[in-house]
N, C-alpha and C positions, 0 to 999 in steps of 0.2 A: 504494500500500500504506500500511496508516494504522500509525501509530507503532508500536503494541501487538503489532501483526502481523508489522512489521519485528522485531518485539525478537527475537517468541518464535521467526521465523523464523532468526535468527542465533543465539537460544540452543541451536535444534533441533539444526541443525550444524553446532554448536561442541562440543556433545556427541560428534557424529559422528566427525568431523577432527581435534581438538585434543584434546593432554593440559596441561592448566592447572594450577598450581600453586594452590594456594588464598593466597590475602594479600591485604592491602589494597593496593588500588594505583587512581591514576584512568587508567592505560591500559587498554585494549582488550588481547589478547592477540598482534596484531598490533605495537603498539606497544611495548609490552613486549620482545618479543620482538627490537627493531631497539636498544632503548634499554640492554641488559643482556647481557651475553656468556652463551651458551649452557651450562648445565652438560653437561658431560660424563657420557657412562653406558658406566661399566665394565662391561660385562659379557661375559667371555671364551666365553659360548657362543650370544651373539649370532650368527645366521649373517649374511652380506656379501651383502649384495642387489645388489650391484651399482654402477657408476655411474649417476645418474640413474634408479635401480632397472630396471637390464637387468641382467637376471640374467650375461648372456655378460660384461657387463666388469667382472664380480668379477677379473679378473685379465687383463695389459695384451694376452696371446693373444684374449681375447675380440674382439678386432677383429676377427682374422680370421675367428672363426667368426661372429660378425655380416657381416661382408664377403660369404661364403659364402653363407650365406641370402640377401642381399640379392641378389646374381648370379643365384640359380636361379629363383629368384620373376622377375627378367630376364628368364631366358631361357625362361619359361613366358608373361609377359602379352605378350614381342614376338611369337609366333606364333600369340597370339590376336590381337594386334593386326593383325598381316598376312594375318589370312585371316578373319576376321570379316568380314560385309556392311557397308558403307560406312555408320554412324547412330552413334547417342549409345553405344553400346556402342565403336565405336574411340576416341572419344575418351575414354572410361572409364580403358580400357588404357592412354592415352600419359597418365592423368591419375596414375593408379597408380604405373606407370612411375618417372615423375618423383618423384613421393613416396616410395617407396621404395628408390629411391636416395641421396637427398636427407636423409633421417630418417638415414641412416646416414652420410653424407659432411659434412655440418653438426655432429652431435655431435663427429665425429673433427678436424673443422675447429678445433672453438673447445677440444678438450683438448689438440691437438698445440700450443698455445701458452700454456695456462693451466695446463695439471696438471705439479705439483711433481715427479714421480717419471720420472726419465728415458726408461725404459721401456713408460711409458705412451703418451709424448711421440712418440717411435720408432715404436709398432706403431699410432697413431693416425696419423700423417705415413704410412706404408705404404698404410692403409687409402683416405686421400685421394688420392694418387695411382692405384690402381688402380682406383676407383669413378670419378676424374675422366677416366681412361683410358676407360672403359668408355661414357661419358655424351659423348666425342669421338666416336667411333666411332658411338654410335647418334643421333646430330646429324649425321651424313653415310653413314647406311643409306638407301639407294636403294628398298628394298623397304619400311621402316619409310614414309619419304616416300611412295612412291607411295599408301598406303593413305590417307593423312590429304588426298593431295590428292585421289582419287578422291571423297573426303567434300565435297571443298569448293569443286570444279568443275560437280558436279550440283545444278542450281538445286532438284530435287525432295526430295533428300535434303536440301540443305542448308536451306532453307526447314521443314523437321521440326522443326529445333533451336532449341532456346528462347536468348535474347540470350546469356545466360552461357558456354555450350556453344559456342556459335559463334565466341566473342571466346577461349576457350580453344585451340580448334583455329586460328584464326588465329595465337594466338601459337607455339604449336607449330612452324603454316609459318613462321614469322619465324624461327625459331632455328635452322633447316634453312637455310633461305639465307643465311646472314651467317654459317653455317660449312663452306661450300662446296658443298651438295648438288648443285649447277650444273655442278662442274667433273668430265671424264672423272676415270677410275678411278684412273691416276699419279697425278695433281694433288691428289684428295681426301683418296689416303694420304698424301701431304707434308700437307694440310692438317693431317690428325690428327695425324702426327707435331711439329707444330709447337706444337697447341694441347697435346699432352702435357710437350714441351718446355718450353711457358711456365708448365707446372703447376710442373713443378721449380723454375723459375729463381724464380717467385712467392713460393715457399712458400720457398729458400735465403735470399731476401732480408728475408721478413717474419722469420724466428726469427733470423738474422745481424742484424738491426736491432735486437734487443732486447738482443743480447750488451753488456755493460758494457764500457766500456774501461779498459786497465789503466796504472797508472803506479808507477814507485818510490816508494814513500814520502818517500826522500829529496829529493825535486824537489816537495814541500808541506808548507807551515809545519806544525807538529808539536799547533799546536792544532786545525786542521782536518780532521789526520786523523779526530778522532773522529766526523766527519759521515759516515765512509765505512765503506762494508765492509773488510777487512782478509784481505788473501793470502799471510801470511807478508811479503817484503819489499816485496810489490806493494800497492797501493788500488785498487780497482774503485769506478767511478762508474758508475750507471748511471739517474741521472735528472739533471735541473739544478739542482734546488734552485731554483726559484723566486723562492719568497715569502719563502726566507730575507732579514733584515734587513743580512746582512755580508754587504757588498759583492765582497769577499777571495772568500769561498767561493762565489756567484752566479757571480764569474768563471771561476774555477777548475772551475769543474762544468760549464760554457757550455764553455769550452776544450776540455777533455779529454775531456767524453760526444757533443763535435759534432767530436771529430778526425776527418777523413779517413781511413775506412779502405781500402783498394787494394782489397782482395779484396772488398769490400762495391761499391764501385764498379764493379769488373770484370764482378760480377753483375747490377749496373743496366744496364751499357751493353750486355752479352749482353739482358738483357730489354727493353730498349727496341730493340735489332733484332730478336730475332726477333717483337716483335711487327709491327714496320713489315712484314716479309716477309709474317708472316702475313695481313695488311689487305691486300696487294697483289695475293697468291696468291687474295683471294678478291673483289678488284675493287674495293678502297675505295682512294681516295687520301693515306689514312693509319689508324692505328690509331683516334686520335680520330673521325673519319667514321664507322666502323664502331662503335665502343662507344655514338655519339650517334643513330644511326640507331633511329625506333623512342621518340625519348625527346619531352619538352616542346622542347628544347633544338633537337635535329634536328642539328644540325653543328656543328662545331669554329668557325666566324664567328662564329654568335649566340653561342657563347659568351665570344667575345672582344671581342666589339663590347659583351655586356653589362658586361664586369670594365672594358673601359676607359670606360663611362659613369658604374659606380659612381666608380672613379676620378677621375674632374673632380667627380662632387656632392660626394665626401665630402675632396678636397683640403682645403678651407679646414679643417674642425672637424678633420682630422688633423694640418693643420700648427697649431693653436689646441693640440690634445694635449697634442703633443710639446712645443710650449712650457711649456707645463704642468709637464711632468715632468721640462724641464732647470732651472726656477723650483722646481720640489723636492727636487733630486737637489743643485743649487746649496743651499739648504736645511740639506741632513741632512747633507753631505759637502763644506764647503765647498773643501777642500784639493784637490780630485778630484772638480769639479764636470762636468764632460765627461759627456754623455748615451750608454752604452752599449748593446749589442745585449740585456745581459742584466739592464739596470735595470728594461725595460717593464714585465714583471708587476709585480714588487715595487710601482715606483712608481703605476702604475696604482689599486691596489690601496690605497694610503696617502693618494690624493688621492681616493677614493671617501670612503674612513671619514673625512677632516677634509672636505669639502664636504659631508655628509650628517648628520656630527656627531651619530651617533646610538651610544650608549655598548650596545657586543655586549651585555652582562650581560642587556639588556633584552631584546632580541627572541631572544636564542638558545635561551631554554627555548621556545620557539613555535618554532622550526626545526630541533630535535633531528630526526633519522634517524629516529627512529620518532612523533614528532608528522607530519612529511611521509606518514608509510607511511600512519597513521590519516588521514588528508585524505584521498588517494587512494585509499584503503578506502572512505570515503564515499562520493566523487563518482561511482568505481564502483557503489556499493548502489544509489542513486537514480536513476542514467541507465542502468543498464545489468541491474539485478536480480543483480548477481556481486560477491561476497562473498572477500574475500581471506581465509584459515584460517593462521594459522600452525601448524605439522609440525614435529615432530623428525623430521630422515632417517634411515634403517635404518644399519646401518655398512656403510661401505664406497660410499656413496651418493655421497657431496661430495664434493672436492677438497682441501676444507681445511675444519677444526673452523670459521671465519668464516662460513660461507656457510649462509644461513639459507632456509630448505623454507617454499613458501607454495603452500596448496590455493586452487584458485580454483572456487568454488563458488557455480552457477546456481540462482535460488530459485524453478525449478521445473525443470529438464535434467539437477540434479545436479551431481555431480564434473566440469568440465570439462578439467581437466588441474591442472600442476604448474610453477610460478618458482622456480629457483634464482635466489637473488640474493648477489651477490659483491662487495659494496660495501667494504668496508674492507682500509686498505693492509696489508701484508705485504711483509715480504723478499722478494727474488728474485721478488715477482707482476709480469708483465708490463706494458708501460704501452697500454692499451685503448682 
């Protein structure tokens, strides 16, 4: 596409997708848009479109009636799937299947840890369990199975299917055996039961992981407080502080956010058995076996035999590092020169910028958030003909006023969907 063409094609739908401010400015609207906070639009008769504009999660019941739909639409392409003649139409059904489960159990996935409103949080954590309940259960359907193999043991049908079609319904069979299709009627219900089990313990462990830990104020210096959130007489920590320069507060945040918590542990060592049971009950010799089965990887060996070969190459430049950064840390501290578990980043970090001796001011207007967005805008236009639009979202769309709407648009397919993108920090945001 020659330049003139690019232009008017981006000016066409930029018209289309985006409302532009008029001003001078050398961004793109894309870049603009990563480089400046979002103005806000009051408008009290706005209606709520939704999360991610599904109209059902205007409000955090919507799950379940998304849930609902997503079930019957289930139990409508399973009994096509089971009784359809054996061609590209069954695998249509378990392609469906999957998808439509999947659109609804990935959304609820990633709000039950990122959306601010506890209730949202709640009735998205419901909806994952029951869609992952549902998706155990049809991973160890005897009659779902039988039709996808019927497809795939007839050299005549199977020879119909074009490569794509064919490597789908094989993976289909893959995920029928590695969740027990094999074993009598007992054994399959324990399986399901177990794989529903591990939903829970997964999902306790991943939102108990993000919980901050709590301490007296009185047990930390009174000017570090200010680094922390504040709970009446308690401090909550709930990242490490890094890149912080004081050493004082890099400790103290390593301490107290990596304390041992019992009930966090209790939940680990519950999920590391019932997965071992589960890998047993379905013929692997551990959980790992089973998770690698199917991969580049193949087994829990090669992947040990590979970390301990990186381990001997990269020995020398690791202990070369760490020297490094007991030679910097002696350096900036020298009263408390002793190399810590919680100096690596920071120091890491102090020996790049004095060995590369290159002063930020200079290259960080070329690295801004929204110069990266306009790069990737590009490299998209030209390889790919897909055009990033920046979107204001409707209300009720995002998560939080940060999270910036970008149309991704084909220059000739059209609209091909929508990124949230959720790049800046915030209180209480989870660590991703």
């Amino acid at each position: 596409m020659s330049a003139s063409l690019r232009l008017f094609h981006l000016v066409k739908y930029r018209s289309l997708w985006t409302h532009v401010r008029r001003k001078v400015t050398t961004w793109s609207p894309v870049g603009a848009a990563f480089n400046a906070k979002p103005l806000r639009r009051l408008d009290l008769f706005e209606k709520n479109v939704g999360l991610f504009g599904v109209p059902e999660l205007s409000c955090p019941e919507g799950f379940q009636a998304a849930t609902q739909t997503a079930l019957k639409n289930t139990e409508l392409l399973l009994h096509r799937a089971c009784s359809c003649s054996p061609g590209v139409e069954t695998v249509e059904c378990f392609d469906q299947l999957s998808d439509g489960l999947c659109k609804v159990a990935d959304l609820a996935d990633f709000i039950k840890v990122a959306h601010p409103d506890p209730a949202y949080r709640d009735a998205a954590e419901k909806t994952c369990i029951e869609i992952g309940t549902v998706v155990e259960k049809l991973n160890t359907n005897v009659e779902l199975c039988k039709s996808l193999k019927n497809l795939l043991v007839n050299p005549n049908v199977a020879a119909e299917l074009d490569p794509d079609t064919k490597r789908v319904a094989e993976l289909f069979m893959f995920d029928f055996e590695i969740s027990g299709i094999h074993l009598d009627d007992k054994l399959r219900k324990q399986a399901v039961a177990l794989h529903v089990k591990l939903l829970d313990l997964n999902n306790e462990f991943l939102i108990s992981s993000h919980v901050p830990n709590r301490i007296a104020k009185s047990a930390i210096p009174e000017h570090l407080q200010v680094h922390f959130a504040s709970e009446g007489s308690f401090i909550q920590i709930g990242g490490l502080h890094a890149d912080s320069p004081d050493d004082l507060l890099r400790e103290v945040a390593y301490r107290i956010y990596l304390y041992p918590n019992a009930d966090l542990m209790e939940c680990l060592e519950e999920l590391l058995k019932c997965r071992y049971k589960l890998a047993k009950l379905v013929g692997y010799d551990s959980y790992g076996h089973r998770a690698l089965k199917g991969t580049m990887a193949k087994n829990p060996e090669t992947v040990m035999s590979f970390l301990q070969l990186l381990t001997e190459k990269l020995s020398q430049r690791t202990a070369k590092d760490f020297q490094m950064m007991r030679d910097m840390k002696k350096k900036l501290n020298p009263r408390n020169a002793e190399l810590m578990p919680w100096d690596h980043p920071f120091l890491s970090g102090v020996l790049r910028a004095e060995r590369y001796n290159i002063e930020p001011s200079l290259y960080s207007p070329y690295l801004s958030l929204g110069a990266c967005m306009e790069g990737l805008n590009n490299l998209f236009s030209q390889l790919y003909g897909v055009s990033l639009m920046s979107e204001h979202p409707g209300a009720g769309e995002t998560w939080s006023d940060d999270v910036r709407k970008l149309a991704v648009v084909h220059e000739t397919e059209g609209l091909l969907g929508y990124i949230y993108c959720d790049f800046f920090h915030r209180r209480d945001k989870p660590h991703q």
